[in-house]
C-alpha positions in Angstrom: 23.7 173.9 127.0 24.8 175.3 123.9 28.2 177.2 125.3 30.3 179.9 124.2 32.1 180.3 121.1 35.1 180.8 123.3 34.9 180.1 127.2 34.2 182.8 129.8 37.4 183.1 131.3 39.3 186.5 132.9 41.8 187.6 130.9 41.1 185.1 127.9 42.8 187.4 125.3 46.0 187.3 127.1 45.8 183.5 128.1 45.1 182.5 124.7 47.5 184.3 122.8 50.5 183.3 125.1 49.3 179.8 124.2 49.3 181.0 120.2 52.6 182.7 120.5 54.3 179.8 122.2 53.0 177.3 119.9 53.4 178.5 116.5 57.3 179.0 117.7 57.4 175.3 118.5 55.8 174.6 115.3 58.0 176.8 113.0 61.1 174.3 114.9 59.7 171.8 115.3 60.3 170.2 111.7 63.8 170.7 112.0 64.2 169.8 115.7 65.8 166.6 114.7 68.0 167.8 111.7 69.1 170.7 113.8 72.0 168.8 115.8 72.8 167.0 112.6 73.8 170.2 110.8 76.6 171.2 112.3 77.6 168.4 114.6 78.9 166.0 112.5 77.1 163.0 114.8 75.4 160.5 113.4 72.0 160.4 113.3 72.4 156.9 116.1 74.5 159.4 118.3 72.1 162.0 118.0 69.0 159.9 118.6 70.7 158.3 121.9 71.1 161.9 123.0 67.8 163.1 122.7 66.7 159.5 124.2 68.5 160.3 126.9 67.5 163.8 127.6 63.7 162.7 127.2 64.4 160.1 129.8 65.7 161.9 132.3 63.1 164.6 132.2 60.6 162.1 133.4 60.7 162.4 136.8 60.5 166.4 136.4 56.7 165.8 135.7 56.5 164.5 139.6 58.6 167.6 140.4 56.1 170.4 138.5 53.5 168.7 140.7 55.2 169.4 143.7 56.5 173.1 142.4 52.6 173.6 141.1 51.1 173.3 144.7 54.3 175.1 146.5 54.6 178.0 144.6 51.1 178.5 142.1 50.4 177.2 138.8 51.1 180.5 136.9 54.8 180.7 138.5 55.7 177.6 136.7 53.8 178.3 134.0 55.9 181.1 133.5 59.6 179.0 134.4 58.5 176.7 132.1 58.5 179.1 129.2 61.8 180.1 130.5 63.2 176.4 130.6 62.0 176.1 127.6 63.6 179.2 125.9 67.1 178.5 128.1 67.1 174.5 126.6 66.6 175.9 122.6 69.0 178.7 123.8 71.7 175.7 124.1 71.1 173.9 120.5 73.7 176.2 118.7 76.3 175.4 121.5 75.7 171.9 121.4 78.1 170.1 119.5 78.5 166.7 121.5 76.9 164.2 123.0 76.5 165.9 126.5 75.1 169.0 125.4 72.9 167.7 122.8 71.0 165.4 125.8 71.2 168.6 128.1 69.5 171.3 125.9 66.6 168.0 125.0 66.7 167.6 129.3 66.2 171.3 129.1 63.4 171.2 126.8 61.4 168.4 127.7 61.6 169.7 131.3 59.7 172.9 130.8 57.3 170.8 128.6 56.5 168.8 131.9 56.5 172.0 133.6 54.1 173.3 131.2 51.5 170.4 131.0 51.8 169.9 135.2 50.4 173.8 135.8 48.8 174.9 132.7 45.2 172.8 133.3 45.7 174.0 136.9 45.9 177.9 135.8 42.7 177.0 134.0 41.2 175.4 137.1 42.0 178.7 139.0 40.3 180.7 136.6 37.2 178.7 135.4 34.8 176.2 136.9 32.2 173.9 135.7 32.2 173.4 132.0 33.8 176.6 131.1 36.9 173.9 132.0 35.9 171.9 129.0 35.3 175.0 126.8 38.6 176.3 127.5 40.6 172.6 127.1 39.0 172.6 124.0 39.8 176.2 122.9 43.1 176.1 124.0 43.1 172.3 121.7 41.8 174.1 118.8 44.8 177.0 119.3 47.2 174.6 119.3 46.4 172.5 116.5 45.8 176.1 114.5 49.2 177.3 114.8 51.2 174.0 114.8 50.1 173.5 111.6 50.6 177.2 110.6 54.2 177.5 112.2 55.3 174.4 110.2 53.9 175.7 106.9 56.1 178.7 107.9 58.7 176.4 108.6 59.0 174.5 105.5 58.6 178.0 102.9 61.7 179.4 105.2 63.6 176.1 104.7 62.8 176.5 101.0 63.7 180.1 100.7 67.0 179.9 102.8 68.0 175.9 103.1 70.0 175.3 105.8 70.3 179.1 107.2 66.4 178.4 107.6 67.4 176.5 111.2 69.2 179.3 113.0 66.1 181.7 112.3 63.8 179.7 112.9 65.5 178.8 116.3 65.5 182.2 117.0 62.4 182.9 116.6 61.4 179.8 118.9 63.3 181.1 121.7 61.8 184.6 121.1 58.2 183.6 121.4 58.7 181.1 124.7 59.8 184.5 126.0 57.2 186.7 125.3 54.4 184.0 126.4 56.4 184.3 129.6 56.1 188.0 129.7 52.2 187.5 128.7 51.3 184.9 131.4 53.0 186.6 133.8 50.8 189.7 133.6 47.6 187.3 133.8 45.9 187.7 137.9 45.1 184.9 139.4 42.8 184.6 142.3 44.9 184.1 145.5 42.4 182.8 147.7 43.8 179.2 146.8 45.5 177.9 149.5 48.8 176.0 148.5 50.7 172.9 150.6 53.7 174.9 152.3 52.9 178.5 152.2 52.9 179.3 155.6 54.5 176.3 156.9 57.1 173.9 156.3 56.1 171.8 153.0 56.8 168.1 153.5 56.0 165.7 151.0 53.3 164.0 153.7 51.0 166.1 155.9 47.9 166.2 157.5 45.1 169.0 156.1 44.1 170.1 159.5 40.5 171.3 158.0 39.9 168.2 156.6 41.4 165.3 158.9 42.8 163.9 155.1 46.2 163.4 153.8 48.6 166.0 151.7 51.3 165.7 149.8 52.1 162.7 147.1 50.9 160.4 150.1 47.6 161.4 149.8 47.2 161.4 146.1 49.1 157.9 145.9 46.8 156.8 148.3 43.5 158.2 146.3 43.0 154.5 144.9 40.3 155.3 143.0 42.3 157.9 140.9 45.4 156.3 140.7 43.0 153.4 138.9 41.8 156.2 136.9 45.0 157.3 135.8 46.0 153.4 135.1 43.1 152.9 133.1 43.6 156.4 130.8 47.1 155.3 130.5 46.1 152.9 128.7 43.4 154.6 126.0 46.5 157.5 125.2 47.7 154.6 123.4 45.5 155.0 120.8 46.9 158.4 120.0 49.9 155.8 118.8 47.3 155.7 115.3 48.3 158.9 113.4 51.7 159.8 113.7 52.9 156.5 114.8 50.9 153.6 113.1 49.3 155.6 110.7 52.5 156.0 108.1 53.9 152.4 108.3 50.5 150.8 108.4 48.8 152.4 105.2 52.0 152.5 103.3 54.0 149.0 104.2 51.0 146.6 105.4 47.9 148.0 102.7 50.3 149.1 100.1 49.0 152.7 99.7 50.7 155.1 98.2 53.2 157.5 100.2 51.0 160.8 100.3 48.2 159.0 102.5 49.6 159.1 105.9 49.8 163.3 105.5 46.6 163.4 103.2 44.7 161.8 106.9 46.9 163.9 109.0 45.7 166.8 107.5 42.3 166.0 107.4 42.7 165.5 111.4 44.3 168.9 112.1 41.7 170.6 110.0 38.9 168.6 111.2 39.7 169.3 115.2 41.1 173.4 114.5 37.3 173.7 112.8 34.9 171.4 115.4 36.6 170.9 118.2 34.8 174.2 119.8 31.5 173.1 118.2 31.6 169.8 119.4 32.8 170.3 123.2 29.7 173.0 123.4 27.2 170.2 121.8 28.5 167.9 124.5 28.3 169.7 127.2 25.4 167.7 129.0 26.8 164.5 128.6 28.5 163.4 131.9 32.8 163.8 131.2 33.0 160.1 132.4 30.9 158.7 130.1 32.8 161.0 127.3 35.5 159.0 128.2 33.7 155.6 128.2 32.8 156.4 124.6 35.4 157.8 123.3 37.1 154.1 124.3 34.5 152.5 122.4 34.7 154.5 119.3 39.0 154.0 119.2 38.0 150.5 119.1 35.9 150.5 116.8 38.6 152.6 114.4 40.8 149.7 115.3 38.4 147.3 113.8 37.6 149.4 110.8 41.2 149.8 110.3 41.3 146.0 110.1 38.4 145.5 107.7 39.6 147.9 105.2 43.0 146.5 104.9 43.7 144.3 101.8 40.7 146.5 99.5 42.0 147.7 96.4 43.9 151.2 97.0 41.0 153.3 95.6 38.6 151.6 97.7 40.7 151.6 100.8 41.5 155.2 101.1 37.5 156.3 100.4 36.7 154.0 103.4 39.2 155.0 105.5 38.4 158.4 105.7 35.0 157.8 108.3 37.4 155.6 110.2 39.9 158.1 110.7 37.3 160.8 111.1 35.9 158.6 114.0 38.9 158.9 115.2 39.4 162.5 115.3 35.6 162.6 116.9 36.7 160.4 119.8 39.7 162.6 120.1 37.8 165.9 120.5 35.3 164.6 122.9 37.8 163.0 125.1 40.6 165.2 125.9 38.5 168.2 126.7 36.7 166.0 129.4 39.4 164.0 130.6 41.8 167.8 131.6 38.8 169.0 132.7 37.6 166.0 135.3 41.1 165.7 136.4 41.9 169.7 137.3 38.2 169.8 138.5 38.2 166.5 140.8 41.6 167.1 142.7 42.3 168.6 145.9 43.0 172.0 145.8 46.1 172.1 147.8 47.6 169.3 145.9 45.8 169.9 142.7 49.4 169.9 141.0 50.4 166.5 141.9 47.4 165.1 140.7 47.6 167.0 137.8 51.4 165.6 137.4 50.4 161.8 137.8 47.1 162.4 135.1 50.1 163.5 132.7 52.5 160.8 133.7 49.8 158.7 131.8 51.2 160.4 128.5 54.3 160.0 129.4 55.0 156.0 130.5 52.6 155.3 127.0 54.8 157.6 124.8 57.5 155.5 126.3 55.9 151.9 125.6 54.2 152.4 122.4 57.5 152.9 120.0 58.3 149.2 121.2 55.0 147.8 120.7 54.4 149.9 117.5 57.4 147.7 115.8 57.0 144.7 117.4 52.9 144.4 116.1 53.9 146.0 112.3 56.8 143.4 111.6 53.8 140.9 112.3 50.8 142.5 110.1 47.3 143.7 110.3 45.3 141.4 112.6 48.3 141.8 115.4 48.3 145.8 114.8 44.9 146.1 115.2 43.8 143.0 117.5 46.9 144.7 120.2 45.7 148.2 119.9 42.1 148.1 120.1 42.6 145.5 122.8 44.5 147.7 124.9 41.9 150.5 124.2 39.1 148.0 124.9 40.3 147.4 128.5 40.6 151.4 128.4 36.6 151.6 128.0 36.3 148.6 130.4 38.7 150.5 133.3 36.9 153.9 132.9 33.7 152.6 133.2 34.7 151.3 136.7 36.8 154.1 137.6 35.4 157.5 135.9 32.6 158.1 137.6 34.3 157.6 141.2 36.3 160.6 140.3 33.1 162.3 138.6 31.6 162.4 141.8 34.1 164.7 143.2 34.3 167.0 140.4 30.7 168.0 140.4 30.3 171.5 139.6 27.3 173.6 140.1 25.5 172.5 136.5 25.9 168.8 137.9 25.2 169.0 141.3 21.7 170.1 140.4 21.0 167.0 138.4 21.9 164.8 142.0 21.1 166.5 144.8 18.8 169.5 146.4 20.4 173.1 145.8 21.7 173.7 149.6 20.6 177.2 151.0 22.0 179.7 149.4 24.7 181.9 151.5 26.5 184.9 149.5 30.3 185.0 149.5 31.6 187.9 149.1 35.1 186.3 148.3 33.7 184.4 145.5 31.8 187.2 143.8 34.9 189.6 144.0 36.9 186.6 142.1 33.8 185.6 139.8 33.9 189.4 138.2 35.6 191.2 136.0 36.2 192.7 132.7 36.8 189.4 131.0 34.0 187.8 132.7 30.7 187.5 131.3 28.2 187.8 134.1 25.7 184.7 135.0 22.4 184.7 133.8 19.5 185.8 136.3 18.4 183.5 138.6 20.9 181.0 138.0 24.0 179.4 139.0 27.6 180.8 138.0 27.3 180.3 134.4 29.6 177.0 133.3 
């Protein structure tokens, strides 16, 4: 399968270009997040940290909440509040002057972010199925990466043209665009014939699915073992994502004595790399299984790990020619991995609690982002081996824990393309309900005598 250039989803023009708008507006402010409070706050830069600590912290548990909102009320809904959170919590940085406020507009913020990444894959899951899923992951990848790094090129002439002023227009203009990809996904149609926990009756967090005989509710995804694992086990390979922004700087400059450009030199390389091939690459990996995507993706972190190792101590010249493979190997292992991972999740889950799975998957993100600061300074006040020896060991027991636990979820996320490679093609019985939702003007139609095209 070679695949789209772009996925064949309804409505993909208006989908992608809330996800452009929204982006770049977080990438022109994002720069200057930081420095914003310290501007006209007088705090210091301790008292401002602890705040935005704070406000990340308790904004944690509102990625179990957008699971339970996601199923309740549909995956676009929050989608759209969580554009609207968003543009409420930067709506509050020019009023906030203290402590308080400062950790309430960052609560603010990071809230609609865990909105955001709890219902987004599942608006995608609505729309799409089979491997347009991973098309579209990776499109929507390849958007992102575009205009994050075009918003903060923005960003930094503005701050050069204006200095300070820069902030408040750039703000602005962050706030302006999470509203208008409100107003966009909110004129997207979704199918309705999902059926959502609490719609017609009273939604408790634990219930029975009377079609089924099988549990509801955050009881019956805590009680999916097998994904939980999963979820355990990917938890553990996002710390690999620790390497660029995180190791990356300290590791090159302090422990291999390089000089101060390589850390941004690599980081560009990455965003150029993934906003040029990620597309390319999903399409050309489209008939491998996800879970063994994920197996090797694993694999080929550690292996960056170990070449990260090897490299250190060469003389400078030396060292950065040989680290670009291993940092390109680790872009590779990131476009082949998050693509499948979204997509095995949203495609594997219940559908009437498909947004508290989703909300657990992300939880992996978050409980990392929260452990690997610590680690990242305890292993680089120790040096190379213990950098790269803790990493790539964590991300070894990663490959070892999806290997055991990927393909249990796999088999409930067959599609159509990978039920044929397993079983007999049952007899075919038309549904009307699924042909009105599979057409439209945005929708490519399937090839003749085949399956819905994935």
């Amino acid at each position: 399968m070679t695949g789209p250039v772009l996925p064949p989803v309804r409505q993909r023009g208006r989908i992608f270009a809330s996800v452009f708008v929204d982006t770049f507006g977080w990438g022109l402010f994002a720069p200057l997040a930081f420095l914003y409070f310290s501007f006209g706050t007088g705090l210091s830069f301790s008292a401002i940290g602890s705040a935005v600590s704070a406000g990340t912290l308790a904004s944690l548990p509102m990625a179990l909440v957008a699971g339970w909102l996601v199923d309740r009320f549909a995956a676009k809904s929050v989608l759209v509040g969580s554009n609207l959170v968003t543009a409420l919590g930067y709506g509050l940085y020019p009023f906030a002057s203290d402590w308080t406020l400062i950790a309430v507009a960052t609560f603010l913020v990071m809230a609609g972010d865990r909105l955001y990444w709890a219902s987004w894959p599942v608006l995608v899951v609505d729309l799409a199925s089979g491997r347009a899923l991973d098309a579209t992951y990776a499109a929507v990848g390849t958007i992102k990466n575009f205009t994050v790094a075009t918003g903060a090129l923005a960003s930094s002439a503005l701050t050069v043209a204006f200095g300070h002023g820069a902030a408040d227009l750039v703000l602005a203009v962050n706030v302006a665009t999470s509203l208008v990809a409100a107003v966009l996904l909110a004129g997207v149609r979704v199918p309705t014939t999902r059926q959502r926990t609490g719609t017609d009756t009273k939604d408790t967090p634990d219930t029975e699915d009377p079609g089924s005989g099988t549990q509801t509710g955050w009881r019956g995804a805590l009680k999916d073992h097998a994904f939980t694992a999963f979820c355990l086990s990917f938890m553990l390979l996002t710390f690999a994502w620790a390497l660029p922004a995180t190791l990356l700087p300290a590791y090159t400059v302090e422990i291999m004595g390089l000089p101060g450009w390589v850390p941004a030199f690599f980081l560009g390389i990455n965003s150029v790399v993934i906003t040029l091939a990620q597309l390319p690459v999903t399409a050309k990996v489209s008939g491998v299984p996800r879970e063994r995507l994920l197996v090797r993706a694993a694999l080929v972190f550690t292996a960056v790990f170990t070449g990260l190792y090897l490299v250190t101590g060469l003389p400078a010249t030396t060292a950065i020619v040989l680290l670009v493979p291993v940092l390109l190997a680790f872009t590779v292992g990131e476009m082949i991995s998050l693509p499948a991972a979204n997509a095995l999740v949203a495609s594997s889950a219940p559908e009437a609690i498909r947004g508290r799975y989703m909300s657990l998957f992300q939880l992996s993100w978050a409980v990392s982002g929260l452990l690997t600061p610590a680690l990242a300074g305890f292993v680089l006040d120790r040096g190379a081996l213990w950098v790269c020896a803790a990493f790539g060991g964590i991300v070894l027991l990663a490959a070892a824990g999806l290997r055991a636990t990927a393909h249990r979820v796999a088999a409930r996320a067959a599609g159509p393309e990978e039920e044929e490679e397993t079983a007999a093609p049952p007899p075919y019985r038309p549904d009307p309900a699924r042909a009105a939702r599979d057409t439209g003007p945005d929708r490519e139609p399937p090839p003749a005598a085949a399956k819905e095209a994935t």
